[in-house]
Structures are given as structure tokens and as C-alpha cells.
C-alpha positions as CSV (number, residue, x, y, z in Angstrom):
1,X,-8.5,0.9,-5.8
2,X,-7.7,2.9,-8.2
3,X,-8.8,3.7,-12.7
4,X,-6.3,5.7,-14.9
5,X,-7.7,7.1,-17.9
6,X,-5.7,8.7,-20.7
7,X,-7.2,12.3,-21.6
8,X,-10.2,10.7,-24.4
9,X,-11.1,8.9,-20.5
10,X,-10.6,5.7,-22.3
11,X,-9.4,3.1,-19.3
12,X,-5.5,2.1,-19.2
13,X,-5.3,0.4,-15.9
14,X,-6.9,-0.6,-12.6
15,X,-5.3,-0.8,-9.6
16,X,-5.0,-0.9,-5.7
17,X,-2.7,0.4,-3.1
18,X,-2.8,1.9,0.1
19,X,-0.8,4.5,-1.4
20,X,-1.8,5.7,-4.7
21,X,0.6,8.1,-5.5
22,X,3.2,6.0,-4.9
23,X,2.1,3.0,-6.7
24,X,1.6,5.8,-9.9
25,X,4.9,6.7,-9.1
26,X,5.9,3.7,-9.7
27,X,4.2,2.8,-12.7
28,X,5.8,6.0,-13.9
29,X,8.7,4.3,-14.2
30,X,7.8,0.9,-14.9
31,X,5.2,1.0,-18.2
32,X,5.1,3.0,-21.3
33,X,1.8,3.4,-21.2
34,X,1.7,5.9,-18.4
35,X,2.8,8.3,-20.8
36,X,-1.1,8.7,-22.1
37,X,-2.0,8.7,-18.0
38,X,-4.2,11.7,-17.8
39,X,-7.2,11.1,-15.1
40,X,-7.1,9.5,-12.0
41,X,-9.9,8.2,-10.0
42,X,-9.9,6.5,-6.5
43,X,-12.0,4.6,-4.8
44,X,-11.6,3.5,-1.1
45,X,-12.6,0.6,0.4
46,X,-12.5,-0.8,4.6
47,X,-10.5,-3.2,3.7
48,X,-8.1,-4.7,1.2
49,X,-10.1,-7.6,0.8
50,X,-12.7,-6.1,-0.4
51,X,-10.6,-3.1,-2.5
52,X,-9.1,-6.9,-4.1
53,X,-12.1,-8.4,-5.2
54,X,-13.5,-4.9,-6.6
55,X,-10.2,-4.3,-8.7
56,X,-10.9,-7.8,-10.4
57,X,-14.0,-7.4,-11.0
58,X,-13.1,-4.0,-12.3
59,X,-10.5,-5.7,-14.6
60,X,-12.6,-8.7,-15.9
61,X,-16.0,-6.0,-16.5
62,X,-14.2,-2.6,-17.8
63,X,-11.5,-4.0,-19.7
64,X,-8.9,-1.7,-19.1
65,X,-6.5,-1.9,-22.3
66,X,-2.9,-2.1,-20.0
67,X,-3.9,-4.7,-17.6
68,X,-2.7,-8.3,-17.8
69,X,-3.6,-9.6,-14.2
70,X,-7.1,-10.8,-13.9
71,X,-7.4,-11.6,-17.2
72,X,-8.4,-15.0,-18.5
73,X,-5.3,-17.5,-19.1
74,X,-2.8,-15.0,-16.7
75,X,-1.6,-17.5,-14.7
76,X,-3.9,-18.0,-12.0
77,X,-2.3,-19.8,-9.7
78,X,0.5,-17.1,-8.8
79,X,-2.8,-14.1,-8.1
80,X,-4.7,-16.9,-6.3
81,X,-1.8,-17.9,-3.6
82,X,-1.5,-14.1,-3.4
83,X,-5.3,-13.5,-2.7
84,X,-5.5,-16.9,-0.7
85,X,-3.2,-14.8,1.5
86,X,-6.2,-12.2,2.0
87,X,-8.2,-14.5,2.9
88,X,-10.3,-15.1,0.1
89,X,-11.3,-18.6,-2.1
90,X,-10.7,-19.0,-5.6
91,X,-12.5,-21.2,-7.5
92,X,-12.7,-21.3,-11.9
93,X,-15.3,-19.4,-13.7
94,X,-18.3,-21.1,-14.9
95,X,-17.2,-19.8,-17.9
96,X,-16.6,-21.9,-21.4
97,X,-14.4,-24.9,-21.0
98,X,-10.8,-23.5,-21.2
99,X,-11.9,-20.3,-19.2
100,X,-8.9,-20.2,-17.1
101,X,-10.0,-16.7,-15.0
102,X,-11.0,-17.1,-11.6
103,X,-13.8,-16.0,-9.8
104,X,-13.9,-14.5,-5.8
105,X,-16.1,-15.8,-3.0
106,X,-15.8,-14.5,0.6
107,X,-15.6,-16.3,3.3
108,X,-17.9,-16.1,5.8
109,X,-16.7,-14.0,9.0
């Protein structure tokens, strides 16, 4: 998982890849915003599972200003078939009613 930070360290984006520089390579080319891309931090986890649910919970708790996924009301359903696919249950906040984010449970191994 990854945090970009433009040069004030204010957060742009979270992320996750196996590859980091790749996936920044890619964003390079993809988002505007990478233009203000300054710092880079990466954290490793054993397994994308768990590099998954840290990214969310990254998103939903640090706000970072460029990111859409993980927010509420981003269209759950097409990040839940793709984390359902990691093995991991999705279930709705316990948020206010209309919360539409998502929160992650393991399952037991």
C-alpha cells in the first residue's frame, strides 16, 4: 500500500500494488493531479488481503483529497465483487441511514 503526498505532505492518494512504481507510472499518465505528487511512502504487507483492507481504511480515516474508491456512495457493489474475490466479506457501515460505504471483516482461516 502505498500514500502520495504533494510537497506541503498534504495526502493526494492511497493506493496498493505489488509494483509501486509502476502503478505511479501509471497514474502519471492517467490523473492531473500527479502533477503536485511529491512524497511517496510505502508500506508492505504479507498479503494483499490485508495491504486491501489497510488501503480502505486508509481512504475512509485520512481522507486523501484524489481518491474516489472507498468513499461513501462510490458504487459499492463493483469494489466489493472485486474484494469478495480476495476473500474478504463486505457488509454496510453502521453508519447513518444512507451510509452507503462498506466496512471489511476477515474471514476466519
Amino acid at each position: 500500500m502505498y500514500r502520495i503526498c504533494d510537497r506541503e505532505g498534504a495526502l493526494l492518494y492511497v493506493g496498493m500494488g505489488r509494483n509501486p512504481a509502476a502503478r505511479w507510472a501509471s497514474h502519471s499518465e492517467q490523473h492531473e493531479w500527479w502533477q503536485r505528487a511529491a512524497r511517496f511512502r510505502v508500506e508492505w504487507f504479507a498479503t494483499r488481503k490485508e495491504a486491501a483492507a489497510a488501503e480502505l481504511e486508509a481512504i475512509r480515516s485520512e481522507d486523501p483529497e484524489c481518491n474516489i474508491y472507498g468513499r461513501p456512495g462510490w458504487g459499492e457493489y463493483v469494489y466489493s465483487k472485486y474484494m469478495q474475490k480476495l476473500g474478504m466479506d463486505w457488509q454496510p457501515s453502521s453508519g447513518q441511514e444512507g451510509d452507503r460505504h462498506v466496512t471489511a471483516s476477515q474471514r476466519s482461516e
